[in-house]
MARTOR-429677 format. One record per residue (C-alpha): residue number from 1; residue in three letters; chain; x, y, z. Coordinates in Angstrom, 3 decimals. Example, Ala and Ser with C-alpha at 12.3 -4.5 7.8 and 13.67 -1.06 7.14 Angstrom:
<nodes>
pos:1 code:ALA unit:A x:12.300 y:-4.500 z:7.800
pos:2 code:SER unit:A x:13.670 y:-1.060 z:7.140
</nodes>
This chain:
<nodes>
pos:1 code:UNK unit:A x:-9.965 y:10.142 z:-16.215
pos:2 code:UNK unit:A x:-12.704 y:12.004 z:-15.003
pos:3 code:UNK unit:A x:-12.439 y:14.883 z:-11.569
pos:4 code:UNK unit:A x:-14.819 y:13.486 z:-9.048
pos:5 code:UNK unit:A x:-14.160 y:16.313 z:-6.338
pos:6 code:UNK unit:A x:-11.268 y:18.545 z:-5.201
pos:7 code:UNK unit:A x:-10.763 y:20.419 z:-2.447
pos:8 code:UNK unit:A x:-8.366 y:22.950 z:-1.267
pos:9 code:UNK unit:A x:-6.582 y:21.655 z:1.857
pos:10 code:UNK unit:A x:-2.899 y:23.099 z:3.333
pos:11 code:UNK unit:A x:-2.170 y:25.440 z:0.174
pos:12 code:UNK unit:A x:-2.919 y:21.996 z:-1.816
pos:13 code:UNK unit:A x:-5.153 y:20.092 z:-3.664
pos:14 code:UNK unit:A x:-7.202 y:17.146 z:-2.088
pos:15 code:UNK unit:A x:-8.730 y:15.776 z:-5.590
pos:16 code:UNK unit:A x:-10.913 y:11.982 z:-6.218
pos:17 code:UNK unit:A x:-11.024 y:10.679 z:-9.399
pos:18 code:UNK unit:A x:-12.287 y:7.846 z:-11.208
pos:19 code:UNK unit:A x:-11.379 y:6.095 z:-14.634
pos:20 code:UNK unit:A x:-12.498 y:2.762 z:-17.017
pos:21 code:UNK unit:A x:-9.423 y:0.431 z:-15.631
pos:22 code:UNK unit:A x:-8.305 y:-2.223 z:-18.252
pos:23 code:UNK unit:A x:-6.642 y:-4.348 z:-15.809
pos:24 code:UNK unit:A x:-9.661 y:-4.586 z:-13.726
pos:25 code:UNK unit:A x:-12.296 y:-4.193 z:-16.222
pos:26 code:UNK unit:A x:-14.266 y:-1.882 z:-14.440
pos:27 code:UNK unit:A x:-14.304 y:1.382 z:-13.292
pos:28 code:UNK unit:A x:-11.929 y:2.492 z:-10.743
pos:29 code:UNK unit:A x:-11.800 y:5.418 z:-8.397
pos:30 code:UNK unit:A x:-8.579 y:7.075 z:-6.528
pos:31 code:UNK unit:A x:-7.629 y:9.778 z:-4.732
pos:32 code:UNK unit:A x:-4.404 y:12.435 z:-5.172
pos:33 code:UNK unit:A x:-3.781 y:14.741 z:-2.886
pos:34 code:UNK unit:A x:-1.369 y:17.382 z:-4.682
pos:35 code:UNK unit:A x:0.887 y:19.847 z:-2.490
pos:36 code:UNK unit:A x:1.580 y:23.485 z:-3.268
pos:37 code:UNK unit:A x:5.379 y:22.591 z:-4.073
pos:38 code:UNK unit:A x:3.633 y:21.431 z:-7.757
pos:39 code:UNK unit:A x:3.351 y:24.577 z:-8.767
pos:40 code:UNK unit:A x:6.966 y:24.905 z:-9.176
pos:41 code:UNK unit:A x:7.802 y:21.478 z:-10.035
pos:42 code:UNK unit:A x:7.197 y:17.587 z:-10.362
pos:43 code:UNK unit:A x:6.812 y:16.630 z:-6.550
pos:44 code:UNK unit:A x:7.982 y:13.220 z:-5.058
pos:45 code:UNK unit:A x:5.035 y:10.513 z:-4.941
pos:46 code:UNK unit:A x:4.244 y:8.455 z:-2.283
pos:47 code:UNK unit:A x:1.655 y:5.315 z:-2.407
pos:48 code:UNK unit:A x:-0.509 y:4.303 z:0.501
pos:49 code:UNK unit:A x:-2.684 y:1.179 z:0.041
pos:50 code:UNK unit:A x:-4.948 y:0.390 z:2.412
pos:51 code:UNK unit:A x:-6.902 y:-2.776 z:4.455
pos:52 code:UNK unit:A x:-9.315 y:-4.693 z:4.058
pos:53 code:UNK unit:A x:-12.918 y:-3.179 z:4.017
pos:54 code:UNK unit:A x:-11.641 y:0.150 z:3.197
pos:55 code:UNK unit:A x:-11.920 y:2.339 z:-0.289
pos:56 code:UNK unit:A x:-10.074 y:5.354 z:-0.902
pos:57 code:UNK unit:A x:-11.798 y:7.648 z:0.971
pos:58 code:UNK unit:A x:-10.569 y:5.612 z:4.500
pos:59 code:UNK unit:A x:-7.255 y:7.490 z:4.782
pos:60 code:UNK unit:A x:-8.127 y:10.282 z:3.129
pos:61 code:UNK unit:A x:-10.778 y:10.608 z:5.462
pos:62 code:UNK unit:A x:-8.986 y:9.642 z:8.986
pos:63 code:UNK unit:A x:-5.407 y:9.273 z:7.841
pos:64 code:UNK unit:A x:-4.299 y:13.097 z:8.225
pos:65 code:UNK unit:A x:-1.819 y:13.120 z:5.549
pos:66 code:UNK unit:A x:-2.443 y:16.360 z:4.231
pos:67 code:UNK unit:A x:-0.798 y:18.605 z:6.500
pos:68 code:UNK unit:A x:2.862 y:17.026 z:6.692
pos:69 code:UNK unit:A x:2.499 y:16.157 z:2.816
pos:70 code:UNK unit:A x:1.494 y:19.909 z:2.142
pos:71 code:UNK unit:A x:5.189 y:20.883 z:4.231
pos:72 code:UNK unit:A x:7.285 y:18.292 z:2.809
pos:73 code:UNK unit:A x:6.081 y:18.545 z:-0.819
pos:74 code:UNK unit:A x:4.741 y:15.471 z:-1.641
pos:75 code:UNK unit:A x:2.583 y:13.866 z:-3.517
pos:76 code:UNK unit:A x:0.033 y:11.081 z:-1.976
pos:77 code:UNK unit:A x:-1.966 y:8.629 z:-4.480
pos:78 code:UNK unit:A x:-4.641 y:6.104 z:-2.286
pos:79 code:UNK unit:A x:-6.343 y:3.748 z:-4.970
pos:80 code:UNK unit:A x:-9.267 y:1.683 z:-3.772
pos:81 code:UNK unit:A x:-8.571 y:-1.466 z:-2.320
pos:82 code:UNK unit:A x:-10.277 y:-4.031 z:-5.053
pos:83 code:UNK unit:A x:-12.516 y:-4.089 z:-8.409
pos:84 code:UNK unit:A x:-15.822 y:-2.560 z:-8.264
pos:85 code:UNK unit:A x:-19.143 y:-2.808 z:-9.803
pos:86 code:UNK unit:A x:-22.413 y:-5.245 z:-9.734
pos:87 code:UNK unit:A x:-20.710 y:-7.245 z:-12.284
pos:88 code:UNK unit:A x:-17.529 y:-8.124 z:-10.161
pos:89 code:UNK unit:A x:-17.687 y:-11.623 z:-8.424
pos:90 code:UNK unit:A x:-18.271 y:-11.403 z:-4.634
pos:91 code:UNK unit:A x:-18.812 y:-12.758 z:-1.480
pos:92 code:UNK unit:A x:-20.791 y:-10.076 z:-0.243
pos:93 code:UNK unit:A x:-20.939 y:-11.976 z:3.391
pos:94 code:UNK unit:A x:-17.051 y:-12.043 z:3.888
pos:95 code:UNK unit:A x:-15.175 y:-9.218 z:4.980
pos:96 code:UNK unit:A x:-11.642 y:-11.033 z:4.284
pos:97 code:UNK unit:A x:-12.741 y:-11.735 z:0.390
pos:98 code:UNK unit:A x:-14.333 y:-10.008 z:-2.576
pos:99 code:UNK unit:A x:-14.906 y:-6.590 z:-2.889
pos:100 code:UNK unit:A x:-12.830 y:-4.364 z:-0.249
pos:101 code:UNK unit:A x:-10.263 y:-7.082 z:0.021
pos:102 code:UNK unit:A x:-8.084 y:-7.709 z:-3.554
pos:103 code:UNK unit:A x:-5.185 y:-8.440 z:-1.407
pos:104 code:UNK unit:A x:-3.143 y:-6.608 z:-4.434
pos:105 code:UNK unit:A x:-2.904 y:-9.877 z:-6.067
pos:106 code:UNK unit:A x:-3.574 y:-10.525 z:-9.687
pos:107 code:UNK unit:A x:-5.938 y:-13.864 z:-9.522
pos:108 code:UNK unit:A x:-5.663 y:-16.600 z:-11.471
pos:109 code:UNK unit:A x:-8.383 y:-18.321 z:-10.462
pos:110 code:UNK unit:A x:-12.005 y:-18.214 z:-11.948
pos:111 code:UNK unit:A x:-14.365 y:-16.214 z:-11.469
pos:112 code:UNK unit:A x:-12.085 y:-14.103 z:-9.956
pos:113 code:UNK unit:A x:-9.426 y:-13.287 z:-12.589
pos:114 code:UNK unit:A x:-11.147 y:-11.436 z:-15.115
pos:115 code:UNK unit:A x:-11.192 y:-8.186 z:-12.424
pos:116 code:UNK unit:A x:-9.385 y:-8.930 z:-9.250
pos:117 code:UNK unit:A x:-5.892 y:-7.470 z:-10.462
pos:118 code:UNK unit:A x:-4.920 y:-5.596 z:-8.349
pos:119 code:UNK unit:A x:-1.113 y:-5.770 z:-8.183
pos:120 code:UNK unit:A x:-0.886 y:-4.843 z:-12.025
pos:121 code:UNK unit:A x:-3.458 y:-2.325 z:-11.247
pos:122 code:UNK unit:A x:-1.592 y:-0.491 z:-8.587
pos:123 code:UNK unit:A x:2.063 y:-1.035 z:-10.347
pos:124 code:UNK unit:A x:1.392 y:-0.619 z:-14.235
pos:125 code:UNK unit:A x:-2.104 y:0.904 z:-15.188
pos:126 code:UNK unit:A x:-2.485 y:3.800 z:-12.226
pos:127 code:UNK unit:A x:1.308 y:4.873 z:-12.265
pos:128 code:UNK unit:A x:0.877 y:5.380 z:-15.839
pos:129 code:UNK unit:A x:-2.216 y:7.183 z:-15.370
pos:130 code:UNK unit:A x:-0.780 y:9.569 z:-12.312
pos:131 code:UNK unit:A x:2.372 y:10.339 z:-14.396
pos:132 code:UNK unit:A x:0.289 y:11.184 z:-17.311
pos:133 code:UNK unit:A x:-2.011 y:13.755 z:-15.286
pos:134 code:UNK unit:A x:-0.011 y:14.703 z:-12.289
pos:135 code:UNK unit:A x:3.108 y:16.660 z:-11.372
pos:136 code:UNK unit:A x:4.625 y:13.633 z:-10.256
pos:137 code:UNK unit:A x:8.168 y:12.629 z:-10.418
pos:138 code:UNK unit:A x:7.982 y:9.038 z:-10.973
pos:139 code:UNK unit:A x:11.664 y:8.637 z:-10.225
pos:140 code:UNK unit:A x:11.058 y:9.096 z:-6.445
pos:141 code:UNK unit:A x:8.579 y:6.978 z:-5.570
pos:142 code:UNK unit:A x:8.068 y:5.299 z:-1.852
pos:143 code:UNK unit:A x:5.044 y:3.237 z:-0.771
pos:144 code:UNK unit:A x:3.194 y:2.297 z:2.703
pos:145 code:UNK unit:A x:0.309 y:1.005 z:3.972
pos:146 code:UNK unit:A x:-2.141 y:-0.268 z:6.403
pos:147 code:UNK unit:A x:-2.990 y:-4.433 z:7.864
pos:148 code:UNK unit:A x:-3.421 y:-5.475 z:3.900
pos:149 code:UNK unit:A x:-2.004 y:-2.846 z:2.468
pos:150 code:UNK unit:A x:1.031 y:-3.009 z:4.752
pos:151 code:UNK unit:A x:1.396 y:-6.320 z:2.785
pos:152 code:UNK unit:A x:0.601 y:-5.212 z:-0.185
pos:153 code:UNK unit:A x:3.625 y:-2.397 z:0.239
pos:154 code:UNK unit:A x:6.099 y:-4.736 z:1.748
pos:155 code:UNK unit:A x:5.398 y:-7.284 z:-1.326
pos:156 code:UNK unit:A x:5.215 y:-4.564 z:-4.238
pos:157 code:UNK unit:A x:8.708 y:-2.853 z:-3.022
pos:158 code:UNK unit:A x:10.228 y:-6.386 z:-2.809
pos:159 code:UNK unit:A x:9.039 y:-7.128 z:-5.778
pos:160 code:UNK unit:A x:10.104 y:-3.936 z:-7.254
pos:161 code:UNK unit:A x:13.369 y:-2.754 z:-5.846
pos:162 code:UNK unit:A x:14.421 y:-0.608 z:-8.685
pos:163 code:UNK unit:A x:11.000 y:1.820 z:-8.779
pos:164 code:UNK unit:A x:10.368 y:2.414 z:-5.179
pos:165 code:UNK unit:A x:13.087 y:4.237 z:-2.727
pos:166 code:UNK unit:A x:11.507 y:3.481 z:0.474
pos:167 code:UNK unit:A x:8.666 y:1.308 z:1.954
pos:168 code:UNK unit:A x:6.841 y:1.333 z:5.524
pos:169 code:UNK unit:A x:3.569 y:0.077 z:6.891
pos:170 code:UNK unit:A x:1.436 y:0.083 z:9.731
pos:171 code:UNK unit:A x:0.811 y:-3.025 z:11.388
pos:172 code:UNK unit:A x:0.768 y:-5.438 z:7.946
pos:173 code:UNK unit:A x:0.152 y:-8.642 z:7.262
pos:174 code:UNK unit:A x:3.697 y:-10.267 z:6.978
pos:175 code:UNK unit:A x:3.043 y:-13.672 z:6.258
pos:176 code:UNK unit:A x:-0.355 y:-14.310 z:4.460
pos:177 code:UNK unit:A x:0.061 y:-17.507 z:3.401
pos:178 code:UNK unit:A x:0.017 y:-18.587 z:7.292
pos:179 code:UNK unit:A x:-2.716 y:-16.081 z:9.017
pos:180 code:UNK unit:A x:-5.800 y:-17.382 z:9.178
pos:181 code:UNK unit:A x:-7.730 y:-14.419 z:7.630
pos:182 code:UNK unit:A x:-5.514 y:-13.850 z:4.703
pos:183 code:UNK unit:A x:-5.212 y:-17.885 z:3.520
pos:184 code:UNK unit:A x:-8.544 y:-18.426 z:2.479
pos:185 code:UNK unit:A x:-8.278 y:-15.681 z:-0.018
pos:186 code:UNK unit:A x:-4.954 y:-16.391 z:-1.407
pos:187 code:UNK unit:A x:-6.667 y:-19.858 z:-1.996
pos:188 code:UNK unit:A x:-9.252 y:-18.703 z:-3.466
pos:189 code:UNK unit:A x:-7.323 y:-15.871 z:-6.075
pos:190 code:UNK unit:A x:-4.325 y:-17.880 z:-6.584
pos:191 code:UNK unit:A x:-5.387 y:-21.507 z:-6.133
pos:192 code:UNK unit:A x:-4.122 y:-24.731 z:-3.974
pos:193 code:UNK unit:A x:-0.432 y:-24.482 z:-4.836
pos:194 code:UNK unit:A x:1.208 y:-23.055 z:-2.182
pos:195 code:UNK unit:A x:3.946 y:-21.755 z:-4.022
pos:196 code:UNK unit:A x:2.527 y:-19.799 z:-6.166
pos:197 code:UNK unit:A x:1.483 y:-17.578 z:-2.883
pos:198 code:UNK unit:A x:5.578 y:-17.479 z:-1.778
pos:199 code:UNK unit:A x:5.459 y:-13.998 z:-4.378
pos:200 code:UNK unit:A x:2.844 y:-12.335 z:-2.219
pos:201 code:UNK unit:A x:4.365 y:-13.188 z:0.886
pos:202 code:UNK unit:A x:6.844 y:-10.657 z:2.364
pos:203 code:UNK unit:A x:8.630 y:-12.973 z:4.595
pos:204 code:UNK unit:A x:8.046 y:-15.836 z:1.598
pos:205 code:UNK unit:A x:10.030 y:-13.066 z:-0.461
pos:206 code:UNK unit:A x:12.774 y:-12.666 z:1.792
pos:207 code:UNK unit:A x:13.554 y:-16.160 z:2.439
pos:208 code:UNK unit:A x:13.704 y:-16.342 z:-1.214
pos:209 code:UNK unit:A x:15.972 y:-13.554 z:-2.300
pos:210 code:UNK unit:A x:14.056 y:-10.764 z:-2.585
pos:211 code:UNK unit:A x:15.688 y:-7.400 z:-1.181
pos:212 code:UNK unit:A x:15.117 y:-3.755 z:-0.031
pos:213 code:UNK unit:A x:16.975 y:-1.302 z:1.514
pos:214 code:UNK unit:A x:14.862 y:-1.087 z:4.456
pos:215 code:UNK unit:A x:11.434 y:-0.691 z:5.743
pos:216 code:UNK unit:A x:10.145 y:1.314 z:8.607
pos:217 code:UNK unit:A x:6.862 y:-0.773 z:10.438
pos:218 code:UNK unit:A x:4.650 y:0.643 z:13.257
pos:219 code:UNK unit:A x:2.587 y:-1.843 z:15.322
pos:220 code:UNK unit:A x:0.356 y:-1.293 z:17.987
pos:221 code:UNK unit:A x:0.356 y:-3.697 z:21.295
pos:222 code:UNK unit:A x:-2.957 y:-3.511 z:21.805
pos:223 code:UNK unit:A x:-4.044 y:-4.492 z:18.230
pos:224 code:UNK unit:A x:-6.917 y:-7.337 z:18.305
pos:225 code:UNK unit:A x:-5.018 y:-8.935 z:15.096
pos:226 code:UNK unit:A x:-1.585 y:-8.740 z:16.412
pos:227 code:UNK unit:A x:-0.750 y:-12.199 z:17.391
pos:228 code:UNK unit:A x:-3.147 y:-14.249 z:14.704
pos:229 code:UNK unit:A x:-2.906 y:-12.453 z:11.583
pos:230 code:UNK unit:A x:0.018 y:-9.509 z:11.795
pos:231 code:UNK unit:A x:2.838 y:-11.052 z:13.533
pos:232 code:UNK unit:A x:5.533 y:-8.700 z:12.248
pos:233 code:UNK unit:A x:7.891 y:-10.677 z:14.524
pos:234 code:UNK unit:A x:8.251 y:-12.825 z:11.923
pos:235 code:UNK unit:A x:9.347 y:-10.272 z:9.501
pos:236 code:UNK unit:A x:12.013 y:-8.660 z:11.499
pos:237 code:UNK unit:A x:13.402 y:-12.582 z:11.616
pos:238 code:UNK unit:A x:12.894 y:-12.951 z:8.076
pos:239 code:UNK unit:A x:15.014 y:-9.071 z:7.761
pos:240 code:UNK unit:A x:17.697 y:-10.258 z:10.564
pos:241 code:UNK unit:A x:18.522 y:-13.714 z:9.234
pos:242 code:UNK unit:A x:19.330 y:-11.682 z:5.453
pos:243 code:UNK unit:A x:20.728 y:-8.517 z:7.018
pos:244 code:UNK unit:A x:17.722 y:-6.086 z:5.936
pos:245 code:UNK unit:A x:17.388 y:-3.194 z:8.173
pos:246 code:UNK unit:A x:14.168 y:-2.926 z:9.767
pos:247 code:UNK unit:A x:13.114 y:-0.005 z:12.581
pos:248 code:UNK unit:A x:10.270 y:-1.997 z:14.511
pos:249 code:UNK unit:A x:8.135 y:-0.131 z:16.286
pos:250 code:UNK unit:A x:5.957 y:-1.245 z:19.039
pos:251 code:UNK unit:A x:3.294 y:1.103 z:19.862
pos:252 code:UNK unit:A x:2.200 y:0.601 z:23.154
pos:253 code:UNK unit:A x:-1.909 y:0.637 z:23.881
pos:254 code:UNK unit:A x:-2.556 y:1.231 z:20.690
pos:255 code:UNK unit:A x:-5.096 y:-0.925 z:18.259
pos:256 code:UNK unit:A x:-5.831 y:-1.245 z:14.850
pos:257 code:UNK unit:A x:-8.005 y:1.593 z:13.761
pos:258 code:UNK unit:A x:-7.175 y:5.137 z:12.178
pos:259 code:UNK unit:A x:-6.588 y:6.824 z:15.807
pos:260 code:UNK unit:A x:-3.157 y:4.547 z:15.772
pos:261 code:UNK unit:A x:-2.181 y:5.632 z:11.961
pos:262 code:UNK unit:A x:-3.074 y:9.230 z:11.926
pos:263 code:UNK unit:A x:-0.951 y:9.276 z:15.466
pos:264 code:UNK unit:A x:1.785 y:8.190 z:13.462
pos:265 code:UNK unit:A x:1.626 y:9.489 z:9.959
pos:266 code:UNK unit:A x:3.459 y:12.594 z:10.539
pos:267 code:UNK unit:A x:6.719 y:10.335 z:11.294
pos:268 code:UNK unit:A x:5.863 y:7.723 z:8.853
pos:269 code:UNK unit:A x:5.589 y:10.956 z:6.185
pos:270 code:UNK unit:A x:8.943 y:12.107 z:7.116
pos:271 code:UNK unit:A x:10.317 y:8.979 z:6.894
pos:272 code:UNK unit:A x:9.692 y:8.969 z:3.318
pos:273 code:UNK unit:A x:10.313 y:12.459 z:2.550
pos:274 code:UNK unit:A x:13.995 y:11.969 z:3.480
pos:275 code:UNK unit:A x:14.661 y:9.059 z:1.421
pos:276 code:UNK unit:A x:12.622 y:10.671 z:-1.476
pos:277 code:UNK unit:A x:14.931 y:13.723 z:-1.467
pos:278 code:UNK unit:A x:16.846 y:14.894 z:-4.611
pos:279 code:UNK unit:A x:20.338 y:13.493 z:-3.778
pos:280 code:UNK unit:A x:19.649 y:11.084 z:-1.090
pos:281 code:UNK unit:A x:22.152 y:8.001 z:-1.729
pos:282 code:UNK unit:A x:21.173 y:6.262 z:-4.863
pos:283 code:UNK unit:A x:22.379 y:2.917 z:-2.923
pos:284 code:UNK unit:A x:19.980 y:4.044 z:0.153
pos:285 code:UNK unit:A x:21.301 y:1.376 z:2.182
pos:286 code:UNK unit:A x:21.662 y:-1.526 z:-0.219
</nodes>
């Protein structure tokens, strides 16, 4: 692992840093921000993966995490989004494939599944590496994200119940295997057969037995995506018909961009923070 930058930011550390990945066969780069709480202690760790287009540096950036992380003592890890490198297949005129848009996925289809593994990626080879170098307890963990990465939270905490205590996202992509900017590419990692796209589906993973404790989703009204590709409607009827509690929030006049998520960090932050505590029920709500 090598220290790109760090920066001192809220009595913590604001650090990027980039490593040869195995799982994506390239090199990778990340960003931790570290709160002042490590200095006493392994800190709680919580994921954020963002959308589509965007590398680490988006939320890191625009996302202002630092401040409530710094008070709450918590760790925040924000990998990149997809492989990288001149060498990793592309379709450098699509926005919605390629590089910028892994869809946290691990592909099976050629050319793409040589580097575009990102769901190994983000659950196996970078945990190992934070826990490794970090002051991280890796026994409280809790993921979010953003549009993509919303999915890509909802889908890794289904998928892995027993790592992650709590999940939220702002305004995901709940059903990818329907929205018309999300199918293509799950076509094009995974192949024709639709049901091998059911396990990166969140709703797909409800309906078929997949559970959490419960997730926490912001959405704004006046999002240009909400009613083609978000639709987290059809989450919270995938969550009711299974008894999965889910706090829907409708933001109203707000869009898609950063100025929605960094208005609502702070609570999304907090969220966490509670249900990362030491002694918090082990059964959370399950």
């Amino acid at each position: 692992m090598k220290t790109v930058s760090t920066a001192r930011s809220h009595g913590g550390v604001q650090g990027v840093y980039s490593h040869t990945s195995k799982t994506c066969q390239c090199d990778m780069t990340f960003a931790v921000f570290v709160p002042p709480q490590a200095a006493s202690g392994p800190c709680p760790v919580l994921w954020y993966l963002s959308g589509l287009t965007c590398t680490h540096a988006n939320v890191m950036d625009k996302g202002e995490y630092r401040r409530m992380a710094a008070e709450l003592g918590m760790i925040v890890v924000c990998p990149d989004t997809s492989p990288r490198g001149d060498d990793v297949p592309d379709e450098a005129d699509n926005w919605q494939f390629g590089k910028g848009a892994g869809f946290y996925v691990d592909a099976t289809q050629e050319p793409f599944a040589k580097n575009y593994r990102m769901y190994s990626y983000v659950t196996e080879e970078l945990p190992a590496l934070i826990a490794e170098n970090f002051p991280a307890d890796m026994d409280r963990q809790g993921i979010f994200g953003h549009s993509m990465g919303g999915h890509g939270a909802l889908t890794i905490a289904l998928k892995n119940p027993d790592r992650f205590r709590s999940c939220s996202a702002f305004a995901p992509i709940v059903e990818p295997s329907t929205a018309g900017w999300s199918k293509p590419a799950l076509e094009k990692y995974l192949g024709t057969d639709e049901a091998a796209w059911r396990g990166h589906d969140a709703c797909a993973l409800v309906a078929d037995g997949a559970r959490f404790p419960e997730f926490l989703i912001d959405q704004g009204t006046a999002d240009s995506f909400l009613d083609e590709g978000l639709r987290p409607w059809l989450f919270e009827k995938a969550c009711e018909k299974v008894g999965i509690p889910l706090t829907l929030n409708m933001r109203e006049g707000y869009d898609h961009s950063y100025f929605f998520i960094s208005t609502f960090m702070d609570d999304h932050l907090a969220w966490h923070a509670k249900r990362l505590a030491a002694g918090y029920p082990e059964s959370r709500a399950s």
